[in-house]
Each structure stands twice: as C-alpha cells, then as structure tokens.
N, C-alpha and C positions, 0 to 999 in steps of 0.2 A: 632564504629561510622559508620553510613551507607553511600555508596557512589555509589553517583551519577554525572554521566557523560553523559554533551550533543555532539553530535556531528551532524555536519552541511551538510553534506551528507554521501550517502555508501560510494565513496570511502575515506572518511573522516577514516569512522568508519574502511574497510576493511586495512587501513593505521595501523590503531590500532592494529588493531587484527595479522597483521601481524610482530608487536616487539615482540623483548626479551622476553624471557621469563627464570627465574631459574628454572622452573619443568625441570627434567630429559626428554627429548622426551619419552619415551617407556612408561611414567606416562600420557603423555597427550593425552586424547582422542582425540581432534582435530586431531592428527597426527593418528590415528588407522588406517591401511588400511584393506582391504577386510571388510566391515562391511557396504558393501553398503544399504543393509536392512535397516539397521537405519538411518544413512545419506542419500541416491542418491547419492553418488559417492564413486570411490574406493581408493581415497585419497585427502590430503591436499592440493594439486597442481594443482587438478582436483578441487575441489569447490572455488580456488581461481579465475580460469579461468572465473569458468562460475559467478562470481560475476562481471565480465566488461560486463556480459550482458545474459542470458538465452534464447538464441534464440527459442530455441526447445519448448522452454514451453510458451513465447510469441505468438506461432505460431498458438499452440495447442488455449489458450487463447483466441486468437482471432479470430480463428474459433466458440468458442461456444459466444463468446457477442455478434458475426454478428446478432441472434435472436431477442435480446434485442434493439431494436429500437423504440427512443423515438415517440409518437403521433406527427405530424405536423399540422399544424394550415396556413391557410390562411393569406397571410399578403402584404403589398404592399410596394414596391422600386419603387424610381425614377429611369427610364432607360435613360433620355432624356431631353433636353433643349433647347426648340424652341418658334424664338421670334416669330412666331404667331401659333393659332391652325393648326392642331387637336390634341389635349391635355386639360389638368386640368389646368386652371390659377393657379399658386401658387402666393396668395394676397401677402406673404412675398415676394416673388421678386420683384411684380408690383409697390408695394407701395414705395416698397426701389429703383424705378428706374432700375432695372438689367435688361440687352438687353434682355435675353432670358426668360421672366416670365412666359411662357407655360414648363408644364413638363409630361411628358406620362409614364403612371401607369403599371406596369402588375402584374400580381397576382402570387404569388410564396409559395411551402410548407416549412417551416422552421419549425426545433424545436419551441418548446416554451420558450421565454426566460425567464434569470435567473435571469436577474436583478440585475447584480452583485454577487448576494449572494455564498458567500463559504462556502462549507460543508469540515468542516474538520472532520478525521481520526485518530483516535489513536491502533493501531494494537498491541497487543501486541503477538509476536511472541513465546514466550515460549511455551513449549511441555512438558507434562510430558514423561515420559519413553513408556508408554502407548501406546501414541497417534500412530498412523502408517501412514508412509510415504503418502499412498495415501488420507488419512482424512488431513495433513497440504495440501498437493496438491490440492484437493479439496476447500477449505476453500481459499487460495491464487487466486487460479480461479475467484469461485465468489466475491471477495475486485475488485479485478482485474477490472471483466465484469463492478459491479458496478459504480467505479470510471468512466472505460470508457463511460458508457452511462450517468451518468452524467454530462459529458462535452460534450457529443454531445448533450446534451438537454440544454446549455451555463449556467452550473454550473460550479464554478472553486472551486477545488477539493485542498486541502492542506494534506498530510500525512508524518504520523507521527510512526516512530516503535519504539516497548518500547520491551523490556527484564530485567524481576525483579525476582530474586531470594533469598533466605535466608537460611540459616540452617534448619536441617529439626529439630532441638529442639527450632527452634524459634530465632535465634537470629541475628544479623543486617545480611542488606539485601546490596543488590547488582544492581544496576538498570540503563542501560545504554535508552539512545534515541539517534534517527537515521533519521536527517527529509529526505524523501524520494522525496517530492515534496512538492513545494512551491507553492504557490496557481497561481503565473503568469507564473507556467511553463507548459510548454508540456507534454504531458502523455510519460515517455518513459516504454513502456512497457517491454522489456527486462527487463529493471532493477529492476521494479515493481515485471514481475514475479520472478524474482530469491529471492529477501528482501521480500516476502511478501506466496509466495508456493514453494519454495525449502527447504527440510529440512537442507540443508547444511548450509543454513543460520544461521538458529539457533545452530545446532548440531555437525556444525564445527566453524564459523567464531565466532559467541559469547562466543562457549566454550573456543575458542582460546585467545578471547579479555581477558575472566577473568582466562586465564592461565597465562597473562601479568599482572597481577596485582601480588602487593608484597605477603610475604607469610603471614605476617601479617593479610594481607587482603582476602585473600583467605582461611587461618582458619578460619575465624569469620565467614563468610559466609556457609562454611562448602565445600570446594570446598579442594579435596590436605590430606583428613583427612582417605578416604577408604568409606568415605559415599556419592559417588555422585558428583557431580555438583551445590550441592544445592536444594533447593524446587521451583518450577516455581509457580510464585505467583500471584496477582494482582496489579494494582497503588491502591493508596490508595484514589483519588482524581483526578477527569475527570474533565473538564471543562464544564460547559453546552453547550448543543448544540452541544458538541461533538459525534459523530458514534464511540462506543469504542467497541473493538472488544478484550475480555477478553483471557488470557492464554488458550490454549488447555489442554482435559482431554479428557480420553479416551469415556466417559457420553458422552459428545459435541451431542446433537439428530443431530442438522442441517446440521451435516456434512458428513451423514453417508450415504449417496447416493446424485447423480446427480440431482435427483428432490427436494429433499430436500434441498441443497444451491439454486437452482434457485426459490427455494419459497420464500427464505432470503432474495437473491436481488431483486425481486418483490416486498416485503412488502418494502423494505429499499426504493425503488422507489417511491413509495405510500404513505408513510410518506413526502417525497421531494415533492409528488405534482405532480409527473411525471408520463403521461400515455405511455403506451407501445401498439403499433400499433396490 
C-alpha cells in the first residue's frame, strides 16, 4: 500500500524526521558524516541546525533577486483631507456630508497589482544520485528569487514541498508534503532557502523521515534492501494552475548555469504577467 503523509510546516515535517527509528545508525545514511559532497554538511546535527533557518544561503539568495524588480506603474493615493481646496473634491464625501470632502493626490511608483491572485508552488525536491550539490542550489535560488518578486509585484505566493519515491522495480511508493508557506504569510526566506536549495533537505532530513517509517514499509518502497533509498519519482496529479516544479535528474538543461535559471524565472515572470524593470 503506498503512503502518504501531509504535514503542515518544516518544523512539522523536521519533528518527524527527527523520531525513532529501528535502522541500526551505521545503516542510515541520514547519519553518514564526512560525505559533505553529497549533502552540504558534515553531519546529522549540522543539517538539523540549519533547518531552523539557512542564513548563509538566504543572504546569498538575496543578493541575486535584488536584479529582478517588478516594472512600477503610476498610480495615485490620497495623502490628505481638507475641508476646503486646493485639492480634488471627492463627490463621495461631499455628498455623504463629511467635513473634510477635498482630498490632495500625489502620484507614486508601485508594483502592479495582483489582485489578489495566488500562484501556488508544488516543488518537488527529490534528487536523483546524479544531481550535484550545486544544480539543487541553483534551482532553490531561482523558486527562491521567483516567489520573492512575485510578492513584491502583490502576488501572494502558497508553497508546497513534495518528496515521492518508489522501488526501483516499480513497486509502492512513498510520498511525503511539506507546506512551506501559506498564501497569507511572509516570505521567510531562511527557511525557504534551506526546504527548497539545500541538499540536506532532501539527502539528510527526508532520508531520515523514511528511515522512521516501519520496516514493513520501507521494504516495499525499496529503502533498508542494499538498493538505495528508493527511485525519486513524479506526483502523479498537479492541480491546475499550479507552478510544479518536477524531481531533479541529472538532464535538468535549466539548471546547469546561472543564466540559465534566471531565464526560467524570467519566462515564469512572463507567464504571471509581470514585467521586470
């Protein structure tokens, strides 16, 4: 039977990943130390840290979105409320009686807004063996940049991280979500970048999550057998409308230089409608 588990933020999910587990430690890769190459970091303890938040890559992060600046557009606010000119009558006050029914204009650049509209995110962070450290880093960058310029251009942004796995002879799969942000919240970038461009994410804390499952359940999947961790797979079913952003392979074109993800968040831009200054 295939299982799937939601959980309602990181530290939801890093709660998880941090139980019980019956693997012997020296069997579970999560706990490998010196193997920074494949993870970013030189142990269990060390990528649990930086799940309360990735400063260092936040930083980085946000030095390269500063580029990506939505187009502003002319648009006018009321600064001011005086019951007689020099100002614009606003008819709504005069008519409704209000002392102060002159109000004075000035002209300001704002994004364009959104109109409410939510663009959500389905990430899926799996990696084949393949993939190297600095192609998920890349790739987490630009979600990263994305999301933030869409909220400065008053798009509210909902994301979503998936991890799906299976035996590599096919047989049930394994498939955890992680929601990262909720469409009324704050961008927090730390935490973004860690769940979203740190390999520890996936290559310690999810390997750890399915080292906590029973063993039952971790045969089937093929996890515990001498073959792996499983096959990093697809969802089978995106929502419409969704930005879904499929498993890492080591193929991935758009990931393979810096010019090449910021062409990605350009077009992704482009598609929302949003220009960039």
């Amino acid at each position: 039977m295939d299982v799937f588990r939601q959980f309602g933020s990181l530290s939801a999910f890093v709660d998880f990943a941090k139980g019980p587990s019956d693997m012997p430690t020296y069997r579970r890769s999560s706990r490998t130390k010196g193997n920074q190459e494949f993870t970013g970091t030189s142990s269990w303890e060390e990528a649990t840290h930086l799940a309360d938040g990735w400063q260092e890559g936040a930083r980085r992060f946000a030095q390269q979105s500063v580029t990506l600046a939505p187009k502003g557009r002319k648009t006018r606010r009321t600064t001011a409320m005086r019951e007689v000119g020099p100002g614009v009558l606003s008819m709504g006050n005069y008519l409704t009686g209000h002392p102060q029914p002159y109000v004075t204009l000035q002209e300001t650049n704002r994004p364009r807004p959104g109109k409410g509209k939510i663009v959500r995110f389905l990430v899926n962070i799996s990696a084949s063996a393949s993939v190297k450290t600095s192609v998920i880093e890349r790739r987490g960058a630009a979600i990263t940049a994305l999301v933030a310029t869409l909220e400065r251009a008053g798009r509210r942004c909902e994301i979503v991280a998936v991890a799906v796995s299976h035996a590599s002879n096919g047989g049930e799969s394994i498939e955890y979500r992680i929601a990262l942000k909720k469409s009324q919240e704050k961008v927090n970038l730390p935490s973004l970048a860690f769940a979203l461009a740190h390999p520890s994410m996936f290559r310690r804390l999810v390997f750890s999550a399915r080292e906590c499952e029973g063993k039952d359940i971790r045969y089937k999947v093929g996890i515990g057998k001498g073959d792996g961790y499983g096959k990093s797979t697809d969802v089978k079913e995106v929502e419409s409308g969704t930005i879904y952003l499929g498993a890492m392979r080591g193929r991935d074109s758009q990931w393979k230089s810096e010019n090449a993800a910021t062409e990605w968040v350009r077009s992704e831009l482009k598609a929302q409608g949003i220009e960039l200054k």
